[in-house]
Backbone bond lengths (Angstrom), bond angles and torsions (degrees), N, CA, C in turn:
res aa  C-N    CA-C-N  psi(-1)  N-CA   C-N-CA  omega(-1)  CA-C   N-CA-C  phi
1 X - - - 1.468 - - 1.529 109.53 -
2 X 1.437 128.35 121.05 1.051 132.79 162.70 1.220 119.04 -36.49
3 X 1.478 134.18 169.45 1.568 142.58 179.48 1.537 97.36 -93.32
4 X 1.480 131.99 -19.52 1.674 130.73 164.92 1.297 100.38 -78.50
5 X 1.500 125.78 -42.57 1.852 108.62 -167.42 1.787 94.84 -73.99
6 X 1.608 120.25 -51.41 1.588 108.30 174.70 1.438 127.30 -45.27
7 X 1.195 134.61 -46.74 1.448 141.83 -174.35 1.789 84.52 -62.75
8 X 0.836 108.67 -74.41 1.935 111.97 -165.55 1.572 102.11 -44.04
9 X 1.758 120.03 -38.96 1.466 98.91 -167.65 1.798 93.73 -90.30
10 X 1.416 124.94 -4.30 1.763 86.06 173.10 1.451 99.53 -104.92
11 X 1.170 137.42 -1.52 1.172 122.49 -161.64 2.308 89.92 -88.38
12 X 1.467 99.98 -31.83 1.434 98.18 173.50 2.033 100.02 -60.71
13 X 1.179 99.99 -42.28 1.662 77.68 -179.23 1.170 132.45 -67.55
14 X 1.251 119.00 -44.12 1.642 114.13 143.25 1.305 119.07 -19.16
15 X 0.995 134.60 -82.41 1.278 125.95 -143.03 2.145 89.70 -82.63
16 X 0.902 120.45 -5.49 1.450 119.11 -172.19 2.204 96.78 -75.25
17 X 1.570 84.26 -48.27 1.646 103.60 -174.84 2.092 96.51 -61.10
18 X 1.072 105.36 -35.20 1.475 103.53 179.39 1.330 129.83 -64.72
19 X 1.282 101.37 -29.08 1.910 136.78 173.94 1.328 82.33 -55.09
20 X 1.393 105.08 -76.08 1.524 109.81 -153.07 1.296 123.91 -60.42
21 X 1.608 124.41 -26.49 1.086 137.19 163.53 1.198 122.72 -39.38
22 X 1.550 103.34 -70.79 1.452 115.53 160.19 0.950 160.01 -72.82
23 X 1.768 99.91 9.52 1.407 117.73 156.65 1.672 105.20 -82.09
24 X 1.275 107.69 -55.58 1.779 118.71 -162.58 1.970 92.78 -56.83
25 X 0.890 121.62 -10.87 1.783 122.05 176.58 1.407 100.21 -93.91
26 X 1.325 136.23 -7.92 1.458 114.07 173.07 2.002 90.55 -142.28
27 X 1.347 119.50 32.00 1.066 129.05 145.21 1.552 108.14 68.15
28 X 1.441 113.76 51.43 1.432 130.97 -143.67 1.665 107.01 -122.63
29 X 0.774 158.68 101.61 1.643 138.54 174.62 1.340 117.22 -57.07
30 X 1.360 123.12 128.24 1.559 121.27 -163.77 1.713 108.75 -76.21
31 X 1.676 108.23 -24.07 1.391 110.79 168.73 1.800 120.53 -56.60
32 X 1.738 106.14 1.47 1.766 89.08 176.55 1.962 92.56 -123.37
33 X 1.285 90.86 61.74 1.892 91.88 159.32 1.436 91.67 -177.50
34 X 1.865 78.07 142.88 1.695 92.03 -153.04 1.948 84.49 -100.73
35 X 1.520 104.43 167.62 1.334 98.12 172.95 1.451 108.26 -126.40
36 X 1.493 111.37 137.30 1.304 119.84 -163.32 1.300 106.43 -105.99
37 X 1.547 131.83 115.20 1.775 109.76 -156.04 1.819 82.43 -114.39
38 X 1.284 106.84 113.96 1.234 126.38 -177.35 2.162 111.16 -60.04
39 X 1.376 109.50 109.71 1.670 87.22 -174.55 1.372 100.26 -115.40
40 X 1.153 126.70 26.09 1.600 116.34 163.57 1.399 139.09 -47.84
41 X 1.196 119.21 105.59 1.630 129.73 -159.54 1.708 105.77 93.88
42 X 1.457 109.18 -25.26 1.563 89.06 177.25 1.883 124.10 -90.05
43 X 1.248 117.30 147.96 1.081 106.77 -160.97 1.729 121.97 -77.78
44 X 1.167 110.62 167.67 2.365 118.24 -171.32 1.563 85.69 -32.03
45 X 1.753 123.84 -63.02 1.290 116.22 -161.01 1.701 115.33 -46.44
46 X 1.377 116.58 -51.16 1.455 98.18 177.82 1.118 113.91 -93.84
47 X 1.026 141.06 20.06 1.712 127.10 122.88 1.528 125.27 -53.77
48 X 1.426 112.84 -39.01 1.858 112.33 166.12 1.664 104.54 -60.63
49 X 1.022 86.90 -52.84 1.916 84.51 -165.43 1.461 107.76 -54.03
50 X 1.240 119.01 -37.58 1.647 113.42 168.39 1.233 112.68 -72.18
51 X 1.304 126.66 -54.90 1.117 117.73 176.60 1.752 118.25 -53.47
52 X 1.029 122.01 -36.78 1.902 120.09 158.40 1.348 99.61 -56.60
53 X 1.281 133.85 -28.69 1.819 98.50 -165.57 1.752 88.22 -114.07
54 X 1.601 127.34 37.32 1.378 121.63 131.38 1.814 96.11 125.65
55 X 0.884 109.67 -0.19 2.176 102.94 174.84 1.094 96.93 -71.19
56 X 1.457 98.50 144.39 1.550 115.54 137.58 1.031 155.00 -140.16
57 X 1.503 105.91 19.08 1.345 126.87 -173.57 2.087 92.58 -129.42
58 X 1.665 98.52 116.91 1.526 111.46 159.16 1.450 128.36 -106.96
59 X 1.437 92.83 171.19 1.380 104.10 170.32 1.135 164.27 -85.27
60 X 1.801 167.89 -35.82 1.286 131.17 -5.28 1.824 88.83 -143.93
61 X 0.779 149.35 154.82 1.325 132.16 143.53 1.886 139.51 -67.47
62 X 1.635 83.04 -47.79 1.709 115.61 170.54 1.512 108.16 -85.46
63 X 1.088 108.83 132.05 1.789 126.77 176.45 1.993 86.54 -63.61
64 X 1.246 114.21 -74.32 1.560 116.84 -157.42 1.744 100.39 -60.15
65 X 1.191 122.42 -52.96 1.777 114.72 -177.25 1.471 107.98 -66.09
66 X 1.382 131.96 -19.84 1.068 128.55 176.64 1.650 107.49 -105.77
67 X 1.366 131.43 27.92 1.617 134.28 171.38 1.738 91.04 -106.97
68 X 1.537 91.29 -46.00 2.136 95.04 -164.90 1.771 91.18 -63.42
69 X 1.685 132.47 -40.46 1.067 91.33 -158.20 1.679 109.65 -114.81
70 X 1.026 102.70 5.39 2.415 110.23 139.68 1.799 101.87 -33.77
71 X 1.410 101.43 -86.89 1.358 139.39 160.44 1.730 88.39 5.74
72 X 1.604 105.24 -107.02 1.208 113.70 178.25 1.658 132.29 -47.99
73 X 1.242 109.87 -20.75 1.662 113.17 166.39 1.441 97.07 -72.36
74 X 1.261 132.94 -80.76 1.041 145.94 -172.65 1.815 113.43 -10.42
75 X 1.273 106.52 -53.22 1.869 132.32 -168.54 1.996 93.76 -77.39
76 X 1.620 96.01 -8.51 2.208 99.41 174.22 1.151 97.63 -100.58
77 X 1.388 126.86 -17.64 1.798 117.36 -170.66 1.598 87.10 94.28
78 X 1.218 138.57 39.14 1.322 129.58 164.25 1.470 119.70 -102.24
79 X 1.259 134.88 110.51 1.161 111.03 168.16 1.560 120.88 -167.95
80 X 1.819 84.18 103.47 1.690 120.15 -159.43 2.083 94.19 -68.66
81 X 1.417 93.31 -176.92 1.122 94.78 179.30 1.873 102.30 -97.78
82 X 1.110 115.33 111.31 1.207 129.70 179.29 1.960 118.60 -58.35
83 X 1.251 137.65 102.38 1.397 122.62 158.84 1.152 100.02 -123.35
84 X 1.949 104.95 151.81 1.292 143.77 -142.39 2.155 89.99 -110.84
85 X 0.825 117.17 95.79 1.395 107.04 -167.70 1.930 104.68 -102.31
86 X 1.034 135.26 -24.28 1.232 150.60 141.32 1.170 124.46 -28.02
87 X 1.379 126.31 159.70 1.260 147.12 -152.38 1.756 94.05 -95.03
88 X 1.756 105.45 108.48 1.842 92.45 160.87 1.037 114.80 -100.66
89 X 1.626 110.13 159.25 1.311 113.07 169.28 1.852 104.63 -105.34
90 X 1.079 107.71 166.81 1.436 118.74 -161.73 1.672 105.80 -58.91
91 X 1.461 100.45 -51.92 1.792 108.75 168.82 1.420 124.25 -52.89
92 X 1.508 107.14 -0.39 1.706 92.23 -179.98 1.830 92.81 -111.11
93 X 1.415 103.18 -11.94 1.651 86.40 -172.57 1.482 125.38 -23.11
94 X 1.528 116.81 -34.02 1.130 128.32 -176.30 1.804 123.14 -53.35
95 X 1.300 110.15 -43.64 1.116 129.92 173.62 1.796 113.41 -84.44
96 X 1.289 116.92 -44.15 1.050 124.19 -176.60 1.594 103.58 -40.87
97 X 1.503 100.04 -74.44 1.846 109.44 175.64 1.187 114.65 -40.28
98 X 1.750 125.58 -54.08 1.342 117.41 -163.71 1.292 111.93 -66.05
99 X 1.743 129.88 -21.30 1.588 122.52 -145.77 1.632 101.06 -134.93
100 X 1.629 107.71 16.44 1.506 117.03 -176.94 1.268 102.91 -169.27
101 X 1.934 95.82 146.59 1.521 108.05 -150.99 1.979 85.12 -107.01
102 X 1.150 138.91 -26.42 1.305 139.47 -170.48 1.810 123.58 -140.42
103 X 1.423 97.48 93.72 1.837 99.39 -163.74 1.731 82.50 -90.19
104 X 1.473 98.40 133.58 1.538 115.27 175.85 1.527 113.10 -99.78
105 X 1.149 102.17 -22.24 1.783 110.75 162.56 1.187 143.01 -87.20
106 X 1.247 121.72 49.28 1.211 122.52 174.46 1.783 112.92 -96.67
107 X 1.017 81.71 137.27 1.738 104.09 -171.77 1.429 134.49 -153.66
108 X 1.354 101.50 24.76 1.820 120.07 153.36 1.195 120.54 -161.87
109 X 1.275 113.36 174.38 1.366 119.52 -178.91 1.657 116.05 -72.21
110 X 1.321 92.85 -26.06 1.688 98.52 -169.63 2.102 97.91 -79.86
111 X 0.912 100.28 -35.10 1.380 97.36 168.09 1.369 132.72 -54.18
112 X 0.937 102.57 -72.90 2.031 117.13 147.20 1.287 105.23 -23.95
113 X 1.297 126.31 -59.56 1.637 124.54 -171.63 1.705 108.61 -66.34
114 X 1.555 106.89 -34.16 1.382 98.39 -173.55 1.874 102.61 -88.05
115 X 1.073 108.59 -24.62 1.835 108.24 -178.63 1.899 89.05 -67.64
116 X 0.941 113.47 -46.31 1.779 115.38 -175.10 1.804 114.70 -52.45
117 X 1.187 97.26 -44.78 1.987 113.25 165.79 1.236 92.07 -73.09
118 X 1.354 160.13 -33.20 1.197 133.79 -170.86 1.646 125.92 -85.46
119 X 1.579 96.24 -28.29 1.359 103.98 -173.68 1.086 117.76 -88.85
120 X 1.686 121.74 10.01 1.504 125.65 169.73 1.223 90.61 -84.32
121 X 1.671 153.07 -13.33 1.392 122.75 -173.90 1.909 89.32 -116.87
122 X 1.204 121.84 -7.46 1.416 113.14 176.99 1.273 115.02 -109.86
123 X 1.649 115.17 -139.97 1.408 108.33 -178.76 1.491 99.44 -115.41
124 X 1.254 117.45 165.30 1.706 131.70 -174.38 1.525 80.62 -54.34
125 X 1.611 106.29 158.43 1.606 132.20 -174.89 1.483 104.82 -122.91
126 X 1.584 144.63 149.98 1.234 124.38 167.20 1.797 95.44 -126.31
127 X 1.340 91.06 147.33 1.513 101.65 -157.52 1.824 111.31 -114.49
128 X 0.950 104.32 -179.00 2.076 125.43 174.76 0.818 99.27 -128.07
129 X 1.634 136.21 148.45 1.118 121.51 148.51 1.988 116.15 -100.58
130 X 1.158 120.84 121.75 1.487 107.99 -156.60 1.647 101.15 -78.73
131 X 1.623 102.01 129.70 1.627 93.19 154.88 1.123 114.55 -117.19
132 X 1.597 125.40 179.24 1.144 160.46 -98.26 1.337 94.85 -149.27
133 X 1.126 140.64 3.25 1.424 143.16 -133.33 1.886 105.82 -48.65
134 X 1.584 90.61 -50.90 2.027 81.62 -170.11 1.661 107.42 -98.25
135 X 1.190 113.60 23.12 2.061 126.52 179.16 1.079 110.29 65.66
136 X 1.719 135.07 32.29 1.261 116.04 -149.77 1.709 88.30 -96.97
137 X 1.125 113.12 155.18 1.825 130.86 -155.47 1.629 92.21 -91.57
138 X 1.822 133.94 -26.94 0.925 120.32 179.65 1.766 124.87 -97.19
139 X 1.699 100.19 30.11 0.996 97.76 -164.39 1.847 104.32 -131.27
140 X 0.928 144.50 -176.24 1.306 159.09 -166.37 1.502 100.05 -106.49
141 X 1.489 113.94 134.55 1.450 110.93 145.01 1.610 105.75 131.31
142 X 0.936 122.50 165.56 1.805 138.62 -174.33 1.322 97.35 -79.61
143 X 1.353 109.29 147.67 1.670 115.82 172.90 1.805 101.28 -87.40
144 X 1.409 102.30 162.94 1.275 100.66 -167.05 1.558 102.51 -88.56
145 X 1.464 125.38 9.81 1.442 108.13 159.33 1.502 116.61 -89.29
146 X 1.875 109.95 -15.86 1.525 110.48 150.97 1.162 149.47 -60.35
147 X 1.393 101.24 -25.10 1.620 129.45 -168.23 1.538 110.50 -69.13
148 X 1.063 125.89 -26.55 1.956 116.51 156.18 1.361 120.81 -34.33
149 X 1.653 90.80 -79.18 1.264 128.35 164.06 1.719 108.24 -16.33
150 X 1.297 110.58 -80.78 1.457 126.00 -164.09 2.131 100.91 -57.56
151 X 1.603 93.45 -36.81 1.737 99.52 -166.49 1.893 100.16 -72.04
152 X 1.435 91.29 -21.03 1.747 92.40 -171.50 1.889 101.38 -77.27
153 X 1.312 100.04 -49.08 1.493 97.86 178.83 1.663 117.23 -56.33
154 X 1.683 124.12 -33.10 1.166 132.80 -173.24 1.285 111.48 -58.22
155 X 1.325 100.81 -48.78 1.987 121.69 164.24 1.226 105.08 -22.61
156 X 1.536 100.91 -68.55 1.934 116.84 -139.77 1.630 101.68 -75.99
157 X 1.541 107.68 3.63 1.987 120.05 -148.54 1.188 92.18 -87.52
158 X 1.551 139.89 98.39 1.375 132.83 138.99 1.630 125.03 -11.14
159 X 1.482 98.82 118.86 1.644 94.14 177.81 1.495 112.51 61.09
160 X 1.062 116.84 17.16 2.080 127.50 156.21 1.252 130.67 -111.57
161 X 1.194 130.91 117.19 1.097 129.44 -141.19 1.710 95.40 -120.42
162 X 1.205 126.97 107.23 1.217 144.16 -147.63 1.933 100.08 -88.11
163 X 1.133 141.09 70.79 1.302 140.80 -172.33 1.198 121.40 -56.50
164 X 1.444 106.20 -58.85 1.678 135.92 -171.84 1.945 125.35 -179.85
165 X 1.581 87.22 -179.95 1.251 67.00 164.48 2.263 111.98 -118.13
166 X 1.432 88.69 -166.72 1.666 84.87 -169.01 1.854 98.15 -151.33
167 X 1.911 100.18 144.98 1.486 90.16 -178.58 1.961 97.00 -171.86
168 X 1.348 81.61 143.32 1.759 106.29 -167.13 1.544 110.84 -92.78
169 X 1.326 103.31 99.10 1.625 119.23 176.31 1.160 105.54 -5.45
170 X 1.347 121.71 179.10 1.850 127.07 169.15 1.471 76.46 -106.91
171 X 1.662 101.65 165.77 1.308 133.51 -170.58 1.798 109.24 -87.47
172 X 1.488 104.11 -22.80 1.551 109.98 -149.04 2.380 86.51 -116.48
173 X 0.631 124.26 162.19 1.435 134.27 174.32 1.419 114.13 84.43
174 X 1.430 122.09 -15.18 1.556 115.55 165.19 2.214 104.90 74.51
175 X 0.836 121.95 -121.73 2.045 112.39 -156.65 1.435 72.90 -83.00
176 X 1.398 116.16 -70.02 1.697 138.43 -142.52 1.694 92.99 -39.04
177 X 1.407 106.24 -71.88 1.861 107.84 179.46 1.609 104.67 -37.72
178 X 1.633 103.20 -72.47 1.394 105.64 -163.64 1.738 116.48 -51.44
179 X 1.355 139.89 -20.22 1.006 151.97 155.93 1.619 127.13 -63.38
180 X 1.202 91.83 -18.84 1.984 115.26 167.12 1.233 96.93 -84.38
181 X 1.249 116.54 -77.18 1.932 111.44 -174.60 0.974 110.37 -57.66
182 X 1.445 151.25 -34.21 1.384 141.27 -163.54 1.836 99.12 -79.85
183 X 1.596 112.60 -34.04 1.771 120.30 -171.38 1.442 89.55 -63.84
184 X 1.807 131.21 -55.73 1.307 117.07 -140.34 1.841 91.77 -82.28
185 X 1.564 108.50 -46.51 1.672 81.39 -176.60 1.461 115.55 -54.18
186 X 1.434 146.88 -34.77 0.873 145.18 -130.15 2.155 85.10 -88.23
187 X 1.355 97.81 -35.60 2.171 96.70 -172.40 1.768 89.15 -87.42
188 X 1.067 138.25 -9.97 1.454 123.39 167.16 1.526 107.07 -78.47
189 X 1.582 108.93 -45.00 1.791 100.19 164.26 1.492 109.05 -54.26
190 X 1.061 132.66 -40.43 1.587 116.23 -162.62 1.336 97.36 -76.10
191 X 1.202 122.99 -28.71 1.455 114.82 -165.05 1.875 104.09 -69.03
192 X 1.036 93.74 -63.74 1.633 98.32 170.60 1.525 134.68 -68.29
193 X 1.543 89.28 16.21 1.829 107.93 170.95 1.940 101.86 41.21
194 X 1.513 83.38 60.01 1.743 99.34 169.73 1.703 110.05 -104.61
195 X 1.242 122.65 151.88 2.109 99.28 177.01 1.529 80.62 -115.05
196 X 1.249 140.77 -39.52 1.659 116.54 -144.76 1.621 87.14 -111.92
197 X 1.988 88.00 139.73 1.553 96.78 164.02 1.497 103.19 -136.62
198 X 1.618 113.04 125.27 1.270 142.45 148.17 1.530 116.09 -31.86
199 X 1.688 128.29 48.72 1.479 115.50 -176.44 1.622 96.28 -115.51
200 X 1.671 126.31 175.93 0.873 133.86 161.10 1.467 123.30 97.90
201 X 1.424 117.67 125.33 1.457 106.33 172.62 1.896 104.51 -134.50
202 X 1.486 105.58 -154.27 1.352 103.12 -165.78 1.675 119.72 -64.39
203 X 1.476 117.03 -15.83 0.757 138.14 171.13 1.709 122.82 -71.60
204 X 1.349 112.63 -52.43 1.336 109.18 -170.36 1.457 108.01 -129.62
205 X 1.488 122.29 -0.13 1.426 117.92 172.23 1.372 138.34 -44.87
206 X 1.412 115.54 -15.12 1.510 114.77 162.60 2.007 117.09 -64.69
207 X 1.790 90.07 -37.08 1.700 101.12 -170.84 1.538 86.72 -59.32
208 X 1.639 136.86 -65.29 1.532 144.68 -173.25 1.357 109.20 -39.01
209 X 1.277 131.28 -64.30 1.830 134.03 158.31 1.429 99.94 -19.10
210 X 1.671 107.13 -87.62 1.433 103.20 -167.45 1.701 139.86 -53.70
211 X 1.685 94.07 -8.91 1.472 113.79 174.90 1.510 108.53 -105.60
212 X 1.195 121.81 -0.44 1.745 125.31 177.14 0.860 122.64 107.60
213 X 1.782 124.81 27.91 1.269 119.89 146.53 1.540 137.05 -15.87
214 X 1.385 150.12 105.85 1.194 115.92 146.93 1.473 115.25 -113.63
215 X 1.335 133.89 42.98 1.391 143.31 170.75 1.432 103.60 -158.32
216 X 1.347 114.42 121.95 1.055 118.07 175.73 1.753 124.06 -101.85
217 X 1.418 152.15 130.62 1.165 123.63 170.45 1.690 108.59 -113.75
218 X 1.545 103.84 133.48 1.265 123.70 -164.63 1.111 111.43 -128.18
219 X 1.456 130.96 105.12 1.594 131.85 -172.62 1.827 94.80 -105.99
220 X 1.461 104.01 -79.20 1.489 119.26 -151.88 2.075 99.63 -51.22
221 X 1.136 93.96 -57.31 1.474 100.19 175.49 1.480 138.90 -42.66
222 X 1.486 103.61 -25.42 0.926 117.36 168.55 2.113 123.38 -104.88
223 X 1.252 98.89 -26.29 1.698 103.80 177.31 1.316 89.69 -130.16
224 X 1.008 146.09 78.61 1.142 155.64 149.14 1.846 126.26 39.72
225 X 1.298 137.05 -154.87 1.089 146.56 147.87 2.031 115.81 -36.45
226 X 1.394 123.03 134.00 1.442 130.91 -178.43 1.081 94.77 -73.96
227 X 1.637 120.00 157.07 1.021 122.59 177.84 2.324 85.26 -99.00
């Protein structure tokens, strides 16, 4: 085993043992949250090496860096369960569907309409709908007085498969904020009789577990520092 496949398989155990922590503290089974090991910027190789020491659900941010490296796993006999966690734009719908099994960003109607034209020539897509939870202007996603609205249209979406919803801490308040946004999406899922929510990253994913995580996205924790 290389010193890149070792660092990746304990630093993945760590954070696996952390899951578990923070489920067994709010009395949770760690078998209902999936872990999403985020590889954006990192290269096909450490996606194998995680995927050998047991993932199977990734990450990508970019539709195009994450098509080339599907693409190239794929040509190893690799092929994890792919989600699209990034911002689409309407012109990639095309690719989005064909080269990913779960887009966590959806956040308009016009999007939905173009993933809906796509999946008559591909296969059904299953989706998030992203909110907005604390309004912050540098971030992606529907405000949560939109978010009915957007969950009702996701419904009505031919060939969309409506999962949950999903949403990215605010930058500014540290646990206290991030434990506010992760509580309110989690009572907008109940309201709309949603079970899985898309919260949490390497930073605050234990606070997301204990508030109702069931998808986690985990880049740094698991492949280390960006180049």
């Amino acid at each position: 085993m290389t010193g890149v496949a070792s660092d990746i398989e304990q630093r993945l155990a760590a954070v696996r043992e952390r899951i578990n922590h923070a489920c067994a503290r709010v009395g949770r089974d760690s078998a209902g949250v999936t872990l999403i090991a985020v590889s954006k910027t990192f290269p096909a190789e450490a996606v194998q090496h995680a995927w050998e020491a047991g993932l199977r659900d990734f990450g990508e941010n970019r539709v195009q860096e994450g098509s080339s490296k599907v693409a190239e796993l794929s040509r190893l006999g690799i092929s994890p369960r792919w989600h699209l966690i990034g911002h689409v734009q309407t012109n990639k719908a095309a690719a989005a569907v064909r080269h990913f099994d779960v887009i966590h960003s959806v956040d308009s109607v016009r999007l939905l309409d173009a993933l809906e034209h796509q999946v008559a020539h591909e296969r059904p897509v299953r989706v998030f709908v992203q909110v907005n939870v604390a309004g912050e202007a540098s971030k992606s996603g529907v405000s949560l007085e939109e978010a009915p609205e957007l969950i009702a249209h996701a419904r009505e979406t031919r060939g969309v498969i409506l999962d949950g919803l999903m949403t990215i801490a605010p930058l500014e308040g540290g646990e206290a904020a991030a434990r506010r946004a992760f509580g309110e999406l989690r009572r907008l899922a109940e309201r709309h009789q949603l079970r899985k929510l898309s919260m949490g990253m390497s930073g605050d994913f234990e606070a997301a577990i204990e508030e109702g995580a069931t998808h986690v996205r985990i880049g740094q924790a698991i492949f280390g520092g960006r180049a």
